[in-house]
Structure formats: structure tokens, C-alpha cells
C-alpha positions in Angstrom: 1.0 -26.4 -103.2 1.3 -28.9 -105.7 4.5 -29.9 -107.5 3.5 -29.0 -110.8 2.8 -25.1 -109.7 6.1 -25.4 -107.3 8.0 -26.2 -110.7 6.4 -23.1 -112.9 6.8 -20.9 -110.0 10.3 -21.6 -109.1 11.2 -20.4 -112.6 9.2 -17.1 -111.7 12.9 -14.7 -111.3 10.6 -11.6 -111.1 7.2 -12.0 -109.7 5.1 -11.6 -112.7 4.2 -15.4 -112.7 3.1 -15.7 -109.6 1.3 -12.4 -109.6 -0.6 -13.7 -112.4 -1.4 -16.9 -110.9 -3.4 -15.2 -107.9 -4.8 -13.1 -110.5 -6.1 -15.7 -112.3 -6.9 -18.4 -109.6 -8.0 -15.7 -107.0 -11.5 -17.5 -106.3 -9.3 -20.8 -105.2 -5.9 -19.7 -103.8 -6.7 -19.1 -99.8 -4.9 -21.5 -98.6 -1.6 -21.3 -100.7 -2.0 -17.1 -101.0 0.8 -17.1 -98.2 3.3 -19.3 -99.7 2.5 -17.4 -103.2 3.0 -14.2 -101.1 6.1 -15.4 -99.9 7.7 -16.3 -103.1 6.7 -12.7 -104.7 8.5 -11.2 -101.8 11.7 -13.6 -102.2 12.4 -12.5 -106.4 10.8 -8.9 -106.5 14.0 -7.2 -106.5 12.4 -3.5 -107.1 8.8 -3.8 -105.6 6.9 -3.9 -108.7 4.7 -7.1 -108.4 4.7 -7.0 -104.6 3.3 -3.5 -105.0 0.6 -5.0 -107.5 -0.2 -7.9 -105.7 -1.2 -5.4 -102.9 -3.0 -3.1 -105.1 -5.0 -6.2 -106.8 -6.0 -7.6 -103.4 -6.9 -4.5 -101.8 -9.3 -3.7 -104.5 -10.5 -7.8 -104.2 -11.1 -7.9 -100.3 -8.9 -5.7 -98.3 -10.3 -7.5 -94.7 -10.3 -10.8 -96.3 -6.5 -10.5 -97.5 -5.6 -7.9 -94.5 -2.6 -10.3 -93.7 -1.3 -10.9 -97.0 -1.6 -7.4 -97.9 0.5 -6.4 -94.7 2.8 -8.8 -95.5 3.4 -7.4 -99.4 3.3 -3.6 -98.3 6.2 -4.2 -96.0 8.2 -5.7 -98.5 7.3 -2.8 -100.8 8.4 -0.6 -98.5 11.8 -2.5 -98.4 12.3 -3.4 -102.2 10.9 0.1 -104.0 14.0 2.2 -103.5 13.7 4.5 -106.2 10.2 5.5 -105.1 8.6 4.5 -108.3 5.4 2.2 -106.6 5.0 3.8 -103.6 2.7 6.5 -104.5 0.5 4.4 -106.2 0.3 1.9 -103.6 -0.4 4.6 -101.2 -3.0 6.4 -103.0 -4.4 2.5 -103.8 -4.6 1.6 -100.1 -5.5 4.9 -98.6 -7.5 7.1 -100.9 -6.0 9.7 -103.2 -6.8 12.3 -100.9 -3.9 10.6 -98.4 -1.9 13.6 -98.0 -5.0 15.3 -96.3 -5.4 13.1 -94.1 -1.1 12.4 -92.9 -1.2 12.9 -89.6 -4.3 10.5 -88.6 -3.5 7.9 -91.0 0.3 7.9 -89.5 -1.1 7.9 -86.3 -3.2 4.7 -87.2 -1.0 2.8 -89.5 2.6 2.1 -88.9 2.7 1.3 -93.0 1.1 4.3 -93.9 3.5 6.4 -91.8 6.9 4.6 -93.4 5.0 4.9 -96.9 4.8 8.9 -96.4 8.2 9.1 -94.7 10.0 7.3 -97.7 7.8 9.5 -100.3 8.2 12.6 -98.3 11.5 12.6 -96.0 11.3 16.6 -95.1 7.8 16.5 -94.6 6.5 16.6 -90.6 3.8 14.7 -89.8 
């Protein structure tokens, strides 16, 4: 990463900066996406753009960014709290028909199954 984008993103305090830069540089970022992934994760306090970074690159590649994307729903996991992202995030990466499927998907993906356990604590699956 070059200094001049080290500078403008160390002023980034909530993600929203750096979320834009992949946005808007998504064709050329590869190589930096994990340092950018790492500095969303340090200053999201709540989730928000670590959620929508995950969400954007989903819909972009989801096997190309698999890693990145692990990497950022984790974190979401950690940082949304209140619940507020999670569901879309959920129904982003799994389908809106997620609930139907619970029990395979937890099965599968250890994500998935901490996604539905924070959104849905007295629910077995």
C-alpha cells in the first residue's frame, strides 16, 4: 500500500473510507484487499461497513473474495451486537429463504450457524 492511501485511510475512524475505496478500486485492489480488510475490521466499532464490505464482495465474486469475506463475517459476528446487520448479511450470503434451510447450512458453515444463533438464541437447530 502506498503512503498516500496509508495517510487517507488512517484518518478512516469508521470504515466508510475504506469501504469506499474497494468499492471504487475493486478491479485493482487484490493484493492490498487484506490489509484494507484489516483496517475495516480494526475502526468498525458496530459492524456496519464490515457487514457491507461482505455483502458488496459476495455479490462481486464470492469464490474469488472467499477469504476476505470469512474474514469480515467473523468480525461482524463480533462487532454487530445489537443485531442490526446480521440479518441482512445472512440473507446476503445465504439466500433469503436461510431459515428453511437452518439445519444444513449450520451443519456446513460454522458462520452461518453463529449468524442464526446470535439472530435466533431459543431457536434449535
Amino acid at each position: 500500500m502506498d503512503e498516500n492511501l496509508r495517510k487517507q485511510l488512517s484518518q478512516d475512524t469508521t470504515g466508510l473510507a475504506t469501504y469506499e475505496y474497494i468499492a471504487n478500486n475493486i478491479d485493482t485492489i487484490d493484493e492490498l484487499l487484506p490489509e484494507l480488510v484489516d483496517i475495516i475490521v480494526q475502526v468498525d466499532t458496530n459492524g456496519q461497513f464490515v457487514v457491507s464490505t461482505a455483502r458488496y464482495l459476495h455479490a462481486i465474486n464470492p469464490e474469488h473474495y472467499a477469504a476476505s469475506i470469512d474474514v469480515l463475517v467473523k468480525a461482524a459476528i463480533d462487532k454487530d451486537r445489537e443485531h442490526k446487520y446480521l440479518g441482512d448479511l445472512v440473507a446476503s450470503l445465504y439466500g433469503p429463504d436461510y431459515k428453511e434451510h437452518a439445519v444444513e447450512l449450520s451443519a456446513e458453515d460454522d458462520n452461518f450457524r453463529r449468524i442464526y444463533k446470535r439472530l435466533y438464541p431459543a431457536t434449535a437447530i
